[in-house]
SEPA-789838 format. One record per atom (N, C-alpha, C, O): x, y, z; residue in one letter; residue number from 1; atom name. Coordinates in steps of 0.02 Angstrom, whole numbers, padded with zeros to 5 digits. Layout:
REM residues N
SITE     px     py     pz resn resi name
SITE      X      Y      Z    a  NUM   CA
...
***
This chain:
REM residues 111
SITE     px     py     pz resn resi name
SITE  12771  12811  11688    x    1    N
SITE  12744  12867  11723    x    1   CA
SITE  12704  12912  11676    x    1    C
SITE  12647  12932  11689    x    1    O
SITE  12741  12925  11618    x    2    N
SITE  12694  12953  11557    x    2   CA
SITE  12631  12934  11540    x    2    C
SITE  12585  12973  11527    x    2    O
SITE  12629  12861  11541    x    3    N
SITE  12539  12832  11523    x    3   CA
SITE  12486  12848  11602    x    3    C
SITE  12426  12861  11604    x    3    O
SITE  12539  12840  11660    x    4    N
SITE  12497  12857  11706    x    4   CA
SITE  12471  12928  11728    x    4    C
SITE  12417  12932  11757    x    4    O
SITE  12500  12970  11719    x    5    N
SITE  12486  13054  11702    x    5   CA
SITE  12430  13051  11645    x    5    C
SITE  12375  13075  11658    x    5    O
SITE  12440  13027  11591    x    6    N
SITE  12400  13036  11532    x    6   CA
SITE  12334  13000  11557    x    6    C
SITE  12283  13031  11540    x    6    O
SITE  12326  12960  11583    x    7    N
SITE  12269  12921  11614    x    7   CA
SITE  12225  12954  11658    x    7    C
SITE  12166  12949  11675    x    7    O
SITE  12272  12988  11670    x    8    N
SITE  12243  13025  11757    x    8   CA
SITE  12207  13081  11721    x    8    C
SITE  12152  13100  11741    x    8    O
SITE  12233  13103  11675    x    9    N
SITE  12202  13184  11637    x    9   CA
SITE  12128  13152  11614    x    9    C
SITE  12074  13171  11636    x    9    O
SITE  12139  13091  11558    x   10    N
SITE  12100  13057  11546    x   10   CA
SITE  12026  13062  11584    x   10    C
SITE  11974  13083  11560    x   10    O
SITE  12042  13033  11661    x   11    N
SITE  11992  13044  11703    x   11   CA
SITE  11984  13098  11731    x   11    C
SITE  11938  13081  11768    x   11    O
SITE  11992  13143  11741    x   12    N
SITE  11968  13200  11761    x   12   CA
SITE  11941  13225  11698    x   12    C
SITE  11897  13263  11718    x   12    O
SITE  11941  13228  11639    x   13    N
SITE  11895  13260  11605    x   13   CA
SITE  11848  13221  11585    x   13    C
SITE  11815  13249  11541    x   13    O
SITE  11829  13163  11599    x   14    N
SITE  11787  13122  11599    x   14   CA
SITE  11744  13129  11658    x   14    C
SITE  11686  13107  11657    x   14    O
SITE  11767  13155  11705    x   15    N
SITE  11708  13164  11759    x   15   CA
SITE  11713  13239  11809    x   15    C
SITE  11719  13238  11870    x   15    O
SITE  11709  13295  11773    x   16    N
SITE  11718  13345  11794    x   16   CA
SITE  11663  13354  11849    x   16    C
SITE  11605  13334  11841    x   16    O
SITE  11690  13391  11915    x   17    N
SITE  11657  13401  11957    x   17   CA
SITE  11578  13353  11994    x   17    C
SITE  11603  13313  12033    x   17    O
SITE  11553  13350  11994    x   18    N
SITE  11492  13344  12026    x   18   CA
SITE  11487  13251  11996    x   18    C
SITE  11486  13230  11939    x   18    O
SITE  11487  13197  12089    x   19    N
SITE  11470  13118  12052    x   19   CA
SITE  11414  13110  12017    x   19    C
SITE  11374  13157  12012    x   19    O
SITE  11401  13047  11987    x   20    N
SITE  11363  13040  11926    x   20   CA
SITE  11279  13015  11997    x   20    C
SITE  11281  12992  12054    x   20    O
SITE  11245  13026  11972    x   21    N
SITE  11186  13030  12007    x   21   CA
SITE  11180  12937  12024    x   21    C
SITE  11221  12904  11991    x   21    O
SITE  11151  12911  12053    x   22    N
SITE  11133  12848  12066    x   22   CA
SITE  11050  12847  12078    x   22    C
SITE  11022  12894  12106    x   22    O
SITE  11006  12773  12048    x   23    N
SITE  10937  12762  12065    x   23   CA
SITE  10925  12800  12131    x   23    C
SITE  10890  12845  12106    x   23    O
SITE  10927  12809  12167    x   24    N
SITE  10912  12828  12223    x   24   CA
SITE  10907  12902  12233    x   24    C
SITE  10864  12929  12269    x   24    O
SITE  10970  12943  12187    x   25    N
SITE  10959  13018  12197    x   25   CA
SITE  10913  13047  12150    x   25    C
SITE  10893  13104  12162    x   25    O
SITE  10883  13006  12077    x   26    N
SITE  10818  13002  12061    x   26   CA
SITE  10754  13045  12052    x   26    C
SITE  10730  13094  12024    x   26    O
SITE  10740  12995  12095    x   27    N
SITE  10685  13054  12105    x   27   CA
SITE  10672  13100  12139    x   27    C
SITE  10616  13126  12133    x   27    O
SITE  10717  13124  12186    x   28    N
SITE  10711  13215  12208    x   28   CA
SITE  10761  13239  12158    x   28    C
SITE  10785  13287  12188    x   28    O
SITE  10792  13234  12098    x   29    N
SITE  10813  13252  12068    x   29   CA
SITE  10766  13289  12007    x   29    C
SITE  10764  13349  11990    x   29    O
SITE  10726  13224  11980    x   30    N
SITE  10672  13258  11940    x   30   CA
SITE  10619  13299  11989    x   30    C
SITE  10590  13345  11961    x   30    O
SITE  10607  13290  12042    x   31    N
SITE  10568  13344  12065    x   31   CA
SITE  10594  13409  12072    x   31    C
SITE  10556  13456  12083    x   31    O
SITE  10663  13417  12067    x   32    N
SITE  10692  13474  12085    x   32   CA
SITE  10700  13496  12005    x   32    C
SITE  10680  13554  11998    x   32    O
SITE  10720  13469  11946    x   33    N
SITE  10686  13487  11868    x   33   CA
SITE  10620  13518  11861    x   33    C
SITE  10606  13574  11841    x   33    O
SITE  10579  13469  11882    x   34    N
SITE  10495  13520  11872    x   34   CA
SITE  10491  13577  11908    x   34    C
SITE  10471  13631  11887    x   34    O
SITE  10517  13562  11977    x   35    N
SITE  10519  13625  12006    x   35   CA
SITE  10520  13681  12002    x   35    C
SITE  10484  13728  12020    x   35    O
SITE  10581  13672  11967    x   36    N
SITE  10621  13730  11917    x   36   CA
SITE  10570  13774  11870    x   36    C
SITE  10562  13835  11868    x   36    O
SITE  10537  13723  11831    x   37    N
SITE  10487  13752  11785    x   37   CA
SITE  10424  13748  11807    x   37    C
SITE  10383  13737  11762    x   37    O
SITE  10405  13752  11856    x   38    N
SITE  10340  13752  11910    x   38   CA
SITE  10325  13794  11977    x   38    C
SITE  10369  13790  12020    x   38    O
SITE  10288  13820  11986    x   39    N
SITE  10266  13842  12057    x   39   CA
SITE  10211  13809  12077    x   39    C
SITE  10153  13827  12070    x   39    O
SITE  10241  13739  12115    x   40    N
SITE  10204  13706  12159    x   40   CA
SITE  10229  13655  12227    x   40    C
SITE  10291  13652  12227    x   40    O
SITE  10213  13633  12258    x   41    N
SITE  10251  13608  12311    x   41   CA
SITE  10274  13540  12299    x   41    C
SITE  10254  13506  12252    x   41    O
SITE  10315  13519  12343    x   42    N
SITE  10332  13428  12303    x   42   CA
SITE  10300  13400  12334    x   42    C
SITE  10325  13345  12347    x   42    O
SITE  10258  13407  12354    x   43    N
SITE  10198  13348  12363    x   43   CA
SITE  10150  13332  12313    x   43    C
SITE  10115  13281  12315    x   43    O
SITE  10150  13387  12252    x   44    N
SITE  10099  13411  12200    x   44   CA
SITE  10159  13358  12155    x   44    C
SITE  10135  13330  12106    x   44    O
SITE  10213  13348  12164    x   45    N
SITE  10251  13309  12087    x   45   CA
SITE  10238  13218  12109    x   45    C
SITE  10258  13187  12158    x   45    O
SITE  10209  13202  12065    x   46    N
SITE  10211  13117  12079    x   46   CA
SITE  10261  13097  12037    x   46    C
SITE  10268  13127  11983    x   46    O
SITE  10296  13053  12051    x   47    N
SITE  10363  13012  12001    x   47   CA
SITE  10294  12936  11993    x   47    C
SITE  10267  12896  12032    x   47    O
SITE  10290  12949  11930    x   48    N
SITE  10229  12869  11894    x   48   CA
SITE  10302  12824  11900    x   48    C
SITE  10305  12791  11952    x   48    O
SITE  10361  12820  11856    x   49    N
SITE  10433  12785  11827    x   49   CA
SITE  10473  12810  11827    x   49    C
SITE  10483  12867  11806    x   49    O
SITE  10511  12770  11852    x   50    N
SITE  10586  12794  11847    x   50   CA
SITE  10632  12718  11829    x   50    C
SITE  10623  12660  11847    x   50    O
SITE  10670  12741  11796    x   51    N
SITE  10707  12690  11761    x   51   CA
SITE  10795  12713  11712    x   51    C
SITE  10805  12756  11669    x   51    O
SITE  10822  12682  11731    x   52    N
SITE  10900  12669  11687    x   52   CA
SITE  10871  12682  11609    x   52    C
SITE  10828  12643  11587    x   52    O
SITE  10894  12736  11567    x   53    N
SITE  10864  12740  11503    x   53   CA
SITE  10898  12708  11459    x   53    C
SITE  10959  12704  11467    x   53    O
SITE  10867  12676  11402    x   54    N
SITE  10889  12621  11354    x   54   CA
SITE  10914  12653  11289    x   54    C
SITE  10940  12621  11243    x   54    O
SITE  10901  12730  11288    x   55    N
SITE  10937  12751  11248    x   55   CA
SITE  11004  12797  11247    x   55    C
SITE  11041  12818  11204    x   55    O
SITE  11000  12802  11315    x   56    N
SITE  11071  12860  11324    x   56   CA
SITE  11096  12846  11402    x   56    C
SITE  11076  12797  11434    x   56    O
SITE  11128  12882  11422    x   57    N
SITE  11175  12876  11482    x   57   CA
SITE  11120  12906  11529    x   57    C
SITE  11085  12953  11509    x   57    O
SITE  11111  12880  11589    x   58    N
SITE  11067  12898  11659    x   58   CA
SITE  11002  12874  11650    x   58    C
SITE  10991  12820  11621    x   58    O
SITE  10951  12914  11677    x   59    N
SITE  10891  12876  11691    x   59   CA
SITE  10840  12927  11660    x   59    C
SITE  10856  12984  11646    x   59    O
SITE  10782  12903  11649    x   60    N
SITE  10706  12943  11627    x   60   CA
SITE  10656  12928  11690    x   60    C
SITE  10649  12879  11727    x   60    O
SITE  10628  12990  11686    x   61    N
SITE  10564  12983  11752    x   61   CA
SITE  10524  13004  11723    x   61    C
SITE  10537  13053  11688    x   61    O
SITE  10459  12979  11725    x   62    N
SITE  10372  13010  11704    x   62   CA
SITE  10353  13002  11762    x   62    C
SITE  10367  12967  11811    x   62    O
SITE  10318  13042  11746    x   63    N
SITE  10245  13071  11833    x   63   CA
SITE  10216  13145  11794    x   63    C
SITE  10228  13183  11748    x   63    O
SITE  10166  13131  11857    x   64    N
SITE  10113  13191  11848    x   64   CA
SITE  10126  13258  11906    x   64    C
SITE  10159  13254  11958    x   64    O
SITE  10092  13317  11880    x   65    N
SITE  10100  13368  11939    x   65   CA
SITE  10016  13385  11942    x   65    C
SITE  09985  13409  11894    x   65    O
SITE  09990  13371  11997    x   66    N
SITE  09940  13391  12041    x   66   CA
SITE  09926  13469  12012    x   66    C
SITE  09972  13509  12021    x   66    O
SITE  09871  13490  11983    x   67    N
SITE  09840  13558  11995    x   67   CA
SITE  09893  13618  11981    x   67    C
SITE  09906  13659  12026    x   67    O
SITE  09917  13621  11927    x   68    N
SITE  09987  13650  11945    x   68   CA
SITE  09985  13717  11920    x   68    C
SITE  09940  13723  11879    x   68    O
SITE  10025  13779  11932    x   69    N
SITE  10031  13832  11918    x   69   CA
SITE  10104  13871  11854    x   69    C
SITE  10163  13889  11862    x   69    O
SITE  10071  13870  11812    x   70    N
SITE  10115  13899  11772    x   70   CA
SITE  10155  13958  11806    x   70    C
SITE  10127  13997  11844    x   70    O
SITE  10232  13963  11787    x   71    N
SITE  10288  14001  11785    x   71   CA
SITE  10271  14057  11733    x   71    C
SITE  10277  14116  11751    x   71    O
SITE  10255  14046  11685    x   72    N
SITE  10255  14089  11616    x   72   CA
SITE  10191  14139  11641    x   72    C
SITE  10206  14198  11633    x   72    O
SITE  10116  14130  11674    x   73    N
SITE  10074  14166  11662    x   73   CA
SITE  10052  14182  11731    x   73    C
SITE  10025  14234  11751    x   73    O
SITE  10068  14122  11767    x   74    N
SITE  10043  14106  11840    x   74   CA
SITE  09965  14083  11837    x   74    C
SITE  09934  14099  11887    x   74    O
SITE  09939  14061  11805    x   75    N
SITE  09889  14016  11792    x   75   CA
SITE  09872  13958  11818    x   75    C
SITE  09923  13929  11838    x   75    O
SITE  09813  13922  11828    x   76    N
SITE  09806  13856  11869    x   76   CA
SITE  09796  13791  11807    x   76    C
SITE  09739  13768  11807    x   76    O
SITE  09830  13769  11772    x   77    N
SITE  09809  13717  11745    x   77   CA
SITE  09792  13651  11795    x   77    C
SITE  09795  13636  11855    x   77    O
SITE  09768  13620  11723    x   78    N
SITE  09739  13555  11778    x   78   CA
SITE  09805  13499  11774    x   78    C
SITE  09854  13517  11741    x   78    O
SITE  09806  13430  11807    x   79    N
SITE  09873  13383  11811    x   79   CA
SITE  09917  13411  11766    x   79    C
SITE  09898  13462  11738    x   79    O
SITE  09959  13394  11756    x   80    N
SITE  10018  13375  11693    x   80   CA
SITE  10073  13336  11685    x   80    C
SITE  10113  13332  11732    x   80    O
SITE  10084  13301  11626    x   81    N
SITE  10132  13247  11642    x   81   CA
SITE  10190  13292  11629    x   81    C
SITE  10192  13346  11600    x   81    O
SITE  10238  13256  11657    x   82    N
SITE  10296  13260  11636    x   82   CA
SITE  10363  13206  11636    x   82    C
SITE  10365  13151  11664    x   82    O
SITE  10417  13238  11595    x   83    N
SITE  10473  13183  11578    x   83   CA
SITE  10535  13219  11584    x   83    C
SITE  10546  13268  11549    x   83    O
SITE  10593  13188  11645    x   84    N
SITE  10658  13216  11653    x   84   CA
SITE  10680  13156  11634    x   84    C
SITE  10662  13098  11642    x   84    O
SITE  10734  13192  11600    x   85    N
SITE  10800  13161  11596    x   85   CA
SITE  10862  13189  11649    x   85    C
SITE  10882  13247  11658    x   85    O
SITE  10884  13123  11682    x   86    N
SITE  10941  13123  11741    x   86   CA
SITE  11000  13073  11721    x   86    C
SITE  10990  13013  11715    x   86    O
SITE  11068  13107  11709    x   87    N
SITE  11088  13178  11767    x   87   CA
SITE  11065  13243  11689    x   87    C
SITE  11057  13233  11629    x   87    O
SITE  11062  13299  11726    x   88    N
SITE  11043  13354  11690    x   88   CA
SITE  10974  13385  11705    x   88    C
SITE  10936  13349  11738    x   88    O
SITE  10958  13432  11691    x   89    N
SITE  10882  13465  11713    x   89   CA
SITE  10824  13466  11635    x   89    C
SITE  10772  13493  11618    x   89    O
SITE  10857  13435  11617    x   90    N
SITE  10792  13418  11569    x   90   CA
SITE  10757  13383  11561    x   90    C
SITE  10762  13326  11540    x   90    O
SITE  10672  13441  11591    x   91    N
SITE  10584  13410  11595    x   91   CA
SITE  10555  13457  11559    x   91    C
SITE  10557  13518  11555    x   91    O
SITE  10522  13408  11531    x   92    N
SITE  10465  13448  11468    x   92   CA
SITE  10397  13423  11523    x   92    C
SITE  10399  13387  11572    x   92    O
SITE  10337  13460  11490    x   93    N
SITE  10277  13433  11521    x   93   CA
SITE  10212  13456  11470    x   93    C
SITE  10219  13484  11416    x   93    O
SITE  10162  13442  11494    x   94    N
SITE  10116  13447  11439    x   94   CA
SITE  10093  13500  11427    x   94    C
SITE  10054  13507  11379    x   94    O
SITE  10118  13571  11479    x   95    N
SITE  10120  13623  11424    x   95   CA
SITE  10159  13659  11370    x   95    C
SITE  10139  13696  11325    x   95    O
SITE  10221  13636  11385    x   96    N
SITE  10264  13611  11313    x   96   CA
SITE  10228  13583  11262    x   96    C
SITE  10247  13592  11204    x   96    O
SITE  10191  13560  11270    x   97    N
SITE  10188  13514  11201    x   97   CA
SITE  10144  13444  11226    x   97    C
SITE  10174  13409  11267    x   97    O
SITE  10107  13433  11215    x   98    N
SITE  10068  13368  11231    x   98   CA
SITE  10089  13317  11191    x   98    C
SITE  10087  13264  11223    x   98    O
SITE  10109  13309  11135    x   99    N
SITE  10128  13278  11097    x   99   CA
SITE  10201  13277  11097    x   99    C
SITE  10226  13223  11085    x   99    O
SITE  10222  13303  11104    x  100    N
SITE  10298  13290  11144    x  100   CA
SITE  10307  13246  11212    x  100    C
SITE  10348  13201  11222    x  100    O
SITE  10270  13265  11246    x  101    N
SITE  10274  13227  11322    x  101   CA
SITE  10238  13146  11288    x  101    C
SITE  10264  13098  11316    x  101    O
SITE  10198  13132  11249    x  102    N
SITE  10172  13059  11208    x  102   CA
SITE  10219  13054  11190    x  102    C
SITE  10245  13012  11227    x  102    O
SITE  10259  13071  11149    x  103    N
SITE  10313  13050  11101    x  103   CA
SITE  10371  12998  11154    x  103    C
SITE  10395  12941  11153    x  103    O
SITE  10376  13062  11201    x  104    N
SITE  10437  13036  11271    x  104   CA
SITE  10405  12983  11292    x  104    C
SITE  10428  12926  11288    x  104    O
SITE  10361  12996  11311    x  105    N
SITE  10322  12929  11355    x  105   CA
SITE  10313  12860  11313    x  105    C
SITE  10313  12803  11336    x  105    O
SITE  10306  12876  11260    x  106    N
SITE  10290  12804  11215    x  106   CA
SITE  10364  12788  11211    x  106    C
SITE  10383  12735  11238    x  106    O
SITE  10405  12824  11184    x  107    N
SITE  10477  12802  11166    x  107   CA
SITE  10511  12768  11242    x  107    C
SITE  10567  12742  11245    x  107    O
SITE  10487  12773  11271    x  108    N
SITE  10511  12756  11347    x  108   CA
SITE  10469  12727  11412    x  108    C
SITE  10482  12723  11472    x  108    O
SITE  10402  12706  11362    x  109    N
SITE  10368  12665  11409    x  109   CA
SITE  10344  12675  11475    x  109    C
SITE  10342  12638  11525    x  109    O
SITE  10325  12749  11460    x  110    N
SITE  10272  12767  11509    x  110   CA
SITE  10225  12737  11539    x  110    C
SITE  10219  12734  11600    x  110    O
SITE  10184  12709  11491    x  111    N
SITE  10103  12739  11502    x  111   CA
SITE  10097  12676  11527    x  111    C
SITE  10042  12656  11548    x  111    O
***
């Protein structure tokens, strides 16, 4: 009964609250990441890939955002790529860093 209590703790802190995302919850997942750091509609976010990542636990998505409006200034830039990592809300995009969003994309077979 001892190993089975100890097991049980085991799993619950192994999967606290919220199930682990599946291919399918995906990509409104990363749209709801850019989102976050965007004011534009989800019709403006394209998912280019999505895929199981080969270096860590869950998946990577690249796509572009249509005409998009900065959060920081409220400005109109033109496209921008971007890269989430799922499960979690982390998307960088090319006003982060252009060379960051290459870096992601090459390391993960974007382009």
């Amino acid at each position: 009964m001892k190993h089975l209590v100890m097991a049980g703790s085991i799993l619950l802190a192994a999967a606290p609250g919220e199930a682990i995302p599946t291919m399918a919850d995906v990509p409104e997942l990363a749209r709801a990441a850019v989102a976050r750091r965007m004011d534009v509609p989800p019709s403006a976010i394209h998912i280019l890939s999505a895929r199981p990542s080969e270096r860590m636990p869950g998946f990577v998505v690249c796509g572009r955002v249509d005409g998009s409006r900065s959060d920081t200034d409220g400005s109109i830039a033109g496209d921008q790529r971007f890269f989430v990592v799922i499960p979690g809300d982390f998307a960088i995009l090319d006003q982060d860093g252009k060379s960051l969003v290459d870096t992601y994309w090459s390391a993960n077979h974007c382009e």
